[in-house]
C-alpha positions in Angstrom: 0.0 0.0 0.0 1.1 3.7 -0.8 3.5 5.0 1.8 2.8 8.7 2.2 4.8 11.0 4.8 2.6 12.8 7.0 3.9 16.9 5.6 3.0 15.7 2.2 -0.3 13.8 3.3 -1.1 17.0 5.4 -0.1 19.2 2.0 -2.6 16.8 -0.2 -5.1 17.1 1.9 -5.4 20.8 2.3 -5.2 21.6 -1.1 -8.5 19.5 -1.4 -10.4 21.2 1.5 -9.2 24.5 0.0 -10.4 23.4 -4.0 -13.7 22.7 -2.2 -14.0 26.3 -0.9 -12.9 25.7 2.9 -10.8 28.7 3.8 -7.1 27.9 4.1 -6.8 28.6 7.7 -9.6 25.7 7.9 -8.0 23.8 5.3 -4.9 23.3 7.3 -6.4 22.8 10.7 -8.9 19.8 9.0 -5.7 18.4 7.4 -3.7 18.5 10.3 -6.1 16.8 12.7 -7.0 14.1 10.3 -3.4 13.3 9.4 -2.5 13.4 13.2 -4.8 10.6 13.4 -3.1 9.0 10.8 -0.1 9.0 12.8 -1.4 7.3 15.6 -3.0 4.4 14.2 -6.2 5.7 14.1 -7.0 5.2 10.3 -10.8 5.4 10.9 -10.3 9.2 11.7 -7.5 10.0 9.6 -7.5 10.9 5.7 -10.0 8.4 5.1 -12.8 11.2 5.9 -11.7 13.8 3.2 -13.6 12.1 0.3 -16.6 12.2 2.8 -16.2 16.0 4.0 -15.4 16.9 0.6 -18.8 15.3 -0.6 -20.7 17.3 1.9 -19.0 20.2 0.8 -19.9 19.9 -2.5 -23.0 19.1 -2.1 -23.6 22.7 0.1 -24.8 20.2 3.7 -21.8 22.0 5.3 -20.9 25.9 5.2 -17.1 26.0 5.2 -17.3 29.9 5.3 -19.3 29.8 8.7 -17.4 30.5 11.9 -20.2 30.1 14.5 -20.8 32.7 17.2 -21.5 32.3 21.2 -25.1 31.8 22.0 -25.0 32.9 25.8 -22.2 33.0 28.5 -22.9 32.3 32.2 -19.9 31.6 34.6 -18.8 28.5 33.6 -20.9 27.6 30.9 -21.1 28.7 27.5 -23.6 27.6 24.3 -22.3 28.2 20.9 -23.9 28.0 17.6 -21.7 26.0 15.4 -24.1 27.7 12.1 -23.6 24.7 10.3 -19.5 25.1 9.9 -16.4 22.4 9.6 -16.4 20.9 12.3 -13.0 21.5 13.4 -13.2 24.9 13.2 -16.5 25.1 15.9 -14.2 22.2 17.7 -11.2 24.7 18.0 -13.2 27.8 18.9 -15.1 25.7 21.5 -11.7 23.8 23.2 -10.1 27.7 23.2 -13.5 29.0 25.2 -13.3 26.2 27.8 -9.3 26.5 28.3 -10.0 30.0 28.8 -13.4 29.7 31.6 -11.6 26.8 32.9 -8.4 29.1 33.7 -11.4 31.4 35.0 -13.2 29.2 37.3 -11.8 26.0 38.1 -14.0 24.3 35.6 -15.8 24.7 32.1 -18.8 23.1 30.4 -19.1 24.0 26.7 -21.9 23.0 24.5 -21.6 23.6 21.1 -24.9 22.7 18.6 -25.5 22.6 14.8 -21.8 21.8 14.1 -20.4 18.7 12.0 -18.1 15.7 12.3 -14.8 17.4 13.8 -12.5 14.0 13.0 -11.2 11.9 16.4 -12.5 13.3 19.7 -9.0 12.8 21.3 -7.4 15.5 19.1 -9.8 17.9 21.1 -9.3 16.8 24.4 -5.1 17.2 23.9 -5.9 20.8 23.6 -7.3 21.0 27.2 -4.5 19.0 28.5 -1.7 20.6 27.1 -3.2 23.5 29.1 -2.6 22.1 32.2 -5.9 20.8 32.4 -8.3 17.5 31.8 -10.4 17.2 29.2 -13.4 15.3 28.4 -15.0 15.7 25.2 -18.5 14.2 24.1 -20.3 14.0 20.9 -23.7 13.0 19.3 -24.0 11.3 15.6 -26.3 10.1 13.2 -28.7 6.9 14.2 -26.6 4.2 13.3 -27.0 2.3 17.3 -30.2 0.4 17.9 -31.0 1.2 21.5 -30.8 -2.3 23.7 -33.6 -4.8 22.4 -34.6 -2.7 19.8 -34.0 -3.3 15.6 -34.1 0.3 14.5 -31.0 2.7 14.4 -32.0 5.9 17.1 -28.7 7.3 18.4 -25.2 7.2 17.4 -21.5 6.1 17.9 -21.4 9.1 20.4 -18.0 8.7 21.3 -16.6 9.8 24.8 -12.9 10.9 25.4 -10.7 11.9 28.2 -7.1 13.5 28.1 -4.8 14.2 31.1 -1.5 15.5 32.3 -0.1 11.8 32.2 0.5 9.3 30.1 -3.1 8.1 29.5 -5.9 9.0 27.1 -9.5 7.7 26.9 -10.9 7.8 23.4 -13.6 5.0 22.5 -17.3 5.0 20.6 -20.1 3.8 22.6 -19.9 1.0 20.3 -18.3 -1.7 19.5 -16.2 0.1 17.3 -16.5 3.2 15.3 -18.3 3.7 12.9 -15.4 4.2 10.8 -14.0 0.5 11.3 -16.8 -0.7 9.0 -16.5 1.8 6.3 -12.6 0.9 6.3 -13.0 -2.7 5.6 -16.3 -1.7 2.7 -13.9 0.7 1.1 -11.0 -2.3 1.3 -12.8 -5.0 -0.4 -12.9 -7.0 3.4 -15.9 -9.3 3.0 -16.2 -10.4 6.9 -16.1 -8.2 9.7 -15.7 -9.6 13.5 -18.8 -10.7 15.4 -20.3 -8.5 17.7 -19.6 -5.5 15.6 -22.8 -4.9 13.6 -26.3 -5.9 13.1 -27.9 -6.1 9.0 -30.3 -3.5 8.4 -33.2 -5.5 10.1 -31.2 -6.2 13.6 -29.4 -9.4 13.1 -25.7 -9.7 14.1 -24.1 -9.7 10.9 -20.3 -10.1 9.7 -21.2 -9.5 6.1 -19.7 -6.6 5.9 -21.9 -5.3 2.8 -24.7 -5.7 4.9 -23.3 -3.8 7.9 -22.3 -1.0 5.5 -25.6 -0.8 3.5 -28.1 -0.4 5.6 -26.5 -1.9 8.9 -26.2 -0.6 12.0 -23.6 -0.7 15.0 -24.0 -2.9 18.0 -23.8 -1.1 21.5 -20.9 -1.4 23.5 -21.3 -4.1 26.2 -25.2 -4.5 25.5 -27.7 -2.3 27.5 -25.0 -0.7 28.9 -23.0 0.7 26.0 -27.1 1.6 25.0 -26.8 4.1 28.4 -23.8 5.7 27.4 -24.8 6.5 24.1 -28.0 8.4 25.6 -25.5 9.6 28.5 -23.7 11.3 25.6 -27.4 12.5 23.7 -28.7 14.1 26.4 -25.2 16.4 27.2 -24.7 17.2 23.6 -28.1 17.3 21.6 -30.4 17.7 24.5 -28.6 20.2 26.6 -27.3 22.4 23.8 -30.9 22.2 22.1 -29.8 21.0 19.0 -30.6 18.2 17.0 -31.4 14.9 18.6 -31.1 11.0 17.5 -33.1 11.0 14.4 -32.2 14.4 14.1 -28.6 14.4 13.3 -27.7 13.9 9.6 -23.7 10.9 9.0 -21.0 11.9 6.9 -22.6 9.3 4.0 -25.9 11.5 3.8 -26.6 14.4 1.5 -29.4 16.4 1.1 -29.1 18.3 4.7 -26.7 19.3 7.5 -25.4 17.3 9.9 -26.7 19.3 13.2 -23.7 17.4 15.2 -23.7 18.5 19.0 -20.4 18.4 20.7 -19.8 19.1 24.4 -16.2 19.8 25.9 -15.5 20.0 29.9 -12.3 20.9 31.2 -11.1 20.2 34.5 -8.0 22.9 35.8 -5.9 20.6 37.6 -3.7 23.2 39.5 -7.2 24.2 41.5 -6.6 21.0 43.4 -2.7 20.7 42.8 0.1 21.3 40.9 0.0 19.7 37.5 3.7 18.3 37.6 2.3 16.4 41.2 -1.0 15.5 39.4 1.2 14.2 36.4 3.6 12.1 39.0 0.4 10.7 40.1 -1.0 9.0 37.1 2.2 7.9 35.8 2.4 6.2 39.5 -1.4 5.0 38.7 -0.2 4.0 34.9 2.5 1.8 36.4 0.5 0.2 39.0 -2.0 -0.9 36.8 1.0 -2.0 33.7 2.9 -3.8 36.4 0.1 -6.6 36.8 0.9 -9.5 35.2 0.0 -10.7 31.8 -2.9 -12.9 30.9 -2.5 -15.9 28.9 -2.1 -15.1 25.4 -1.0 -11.5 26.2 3.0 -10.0 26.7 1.9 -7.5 28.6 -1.2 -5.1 30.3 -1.5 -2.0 28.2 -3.2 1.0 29.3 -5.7 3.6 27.1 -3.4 5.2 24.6 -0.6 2.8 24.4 -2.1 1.7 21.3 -2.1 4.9 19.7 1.3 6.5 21.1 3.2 3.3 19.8 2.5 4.0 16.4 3.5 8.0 16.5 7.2 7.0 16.3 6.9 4.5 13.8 4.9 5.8 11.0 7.0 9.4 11.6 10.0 8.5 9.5 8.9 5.7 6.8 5.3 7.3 6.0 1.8 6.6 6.8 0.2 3.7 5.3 -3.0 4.2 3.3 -4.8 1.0 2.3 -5.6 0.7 -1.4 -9.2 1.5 -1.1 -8.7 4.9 0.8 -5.8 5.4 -1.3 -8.7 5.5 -4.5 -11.3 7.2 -2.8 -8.7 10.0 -1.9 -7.3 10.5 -5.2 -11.2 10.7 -6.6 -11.9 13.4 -4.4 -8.8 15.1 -5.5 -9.9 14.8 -9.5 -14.0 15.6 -8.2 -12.4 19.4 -7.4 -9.9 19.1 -9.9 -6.4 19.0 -7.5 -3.4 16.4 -9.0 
């Protein structure tokens, strides 16, 4: 498969956002987020969602010249209109206002509404923590999850991530897996996906993975409970910013209208209970409690959240990021759709 380095993949990239009328500044911050994904193994949230952005572009669901404005502002809390923009952009305005009311109070709670898919949650939630602070990021999506016992797709993925001083990061889907995992293998030409990741489109457990990709739907996360979180997540994004709910929020795949994403971020400002180089010693104390227990059969060793991720960081860096055939095609068609070599 093509071997890309991640400046030239960040380059391509941009110059595709920017022939589909997203402003360079937006370009570049959509391009770098997705490629950083890249980097760390996260291929679901990496390069492989231009060809869908650019679709939606093109196809006027999503207003790249839109920069969103702040609803209302109370203390701590503060609602802000994404006006149907790139997602990153309302992401990035939205991590800067809870950094800054977190430095402010002690803590922030930042709802943003009618935004759209803003790439991997944990690039968001680094933002706060490189300020010295934790961050927990939330996010609603189209109705791809049947709730528990039921056949019929209601609420999404909604993903939940949490960053810290420390080396450990948090970033899952409420389901199985992302959403992303199935369009990967589709666009790949992988005819079987695992069990327990998907259901057809009228609620069996499927590992057909046309069936899971036409039509299919995403199995919940541990049964009725991953079915809790993902309403956990609905009702801090879509209900408490009053935007779009469940049925009401439009995927990447679907044209015809926006997206209405909600996305909530809550930062934490660590020094208001200690120093964030003693908070820091303490998880990487927690981190090696919880590494030092010994392996299960079949295992080498107990990793922690984001040890998958970090590991790859170093080793796509020099030889280039992998890009699977079928990615690799669906990128350079978005490239000729808006006419970039």
């Amino acid at each position: 498969m093509p071997l890309v380095s991640a400046p030239e993949l960040r380059q391509f990239a941009e110059r595709i956002l920017m022939a589909a009328r997203v402003p360079p500044h937006k370009a570049a911050l959509v391009a770098e987020s997705v490629v950083a994904s890249n980097l760390r193994g996260v291929d679901t949230h990496g390069v492989q969602l231009i060809p869908f952005y650019v679709e939606r572009l093109l196809a006027g669901d999503t207003d790249p010249l839109a920069d969103g404005r702040v609803v209302s502002e109370s203390g701590s809390c503060l609602l802000f209109d994404g006006q149907n923009g790139v997602g990153q952009w309302v992401a990035e305005t939205c991590c800067g206002h809870a950094v800054r009311l977190a430095g402010e109070n002690g803590l922030a709670l930042v709802v943003a509404r009618d935004s759209n898919h803003f790439g991997a949650a944990a690039w968001w939630a680094r933002k706060m923590r490189a300020a010295g602070q934790i961050g927990i990021v939330l996010c609603n999506a189209s109705p791809i999850v049947p709730p528990w016992q039921g056949r019929e797709g209601r609420i999404g993925t909604n993903p939940i991530c949490m960053s810290v001083p420390g080396p450990w990061l948090l970033d899952m889907a409420t389901t199985t897996v992302a959403a992303g995992r199935i369009f990967k293998a589709f666009l790949n030409g992988q005819p079987e996906i695992p069990a327990g990741w998907a259901f057809d489109s009228g609620g069996r457990p499927t590992t057909d993975t046309g069936k899971a990709y036409r039509g299919g739907m995403l199995m919940p996360l541990g049964g009725y409970k991953g079915s809790g979180l993902g309403m956990m997540v609905e009702i801090l994004c879509g209900v408490l910013g009053g935007g779009a709910m469940a049925t009401g929020v439009c995927g990447i795949r679907d044209h015809g209208r926006p997206a209405r994403t909600s996305q909530t971020y809550l930062a934490i400002d660590v020094a208001r209970f200690m120093p964030v180089e003693e908070f820091t010693s303490r998880m990487e104390e927690l981190v090696r409690i919880v590494k030092s227990t010994p392996a299960a059969p079949g295992y080498d060793e107990v990793l922690v959240a984001g040890d998958p991720e970090w590991r790859p960081e170093a080793e796509r860096l020099k030889p280039g990021i992998p890009i699977p055939e079928g990615n690799w095609e669906a990128l350079k068609k978005a490239a000729e759709m808006v006419g970039v070599a």
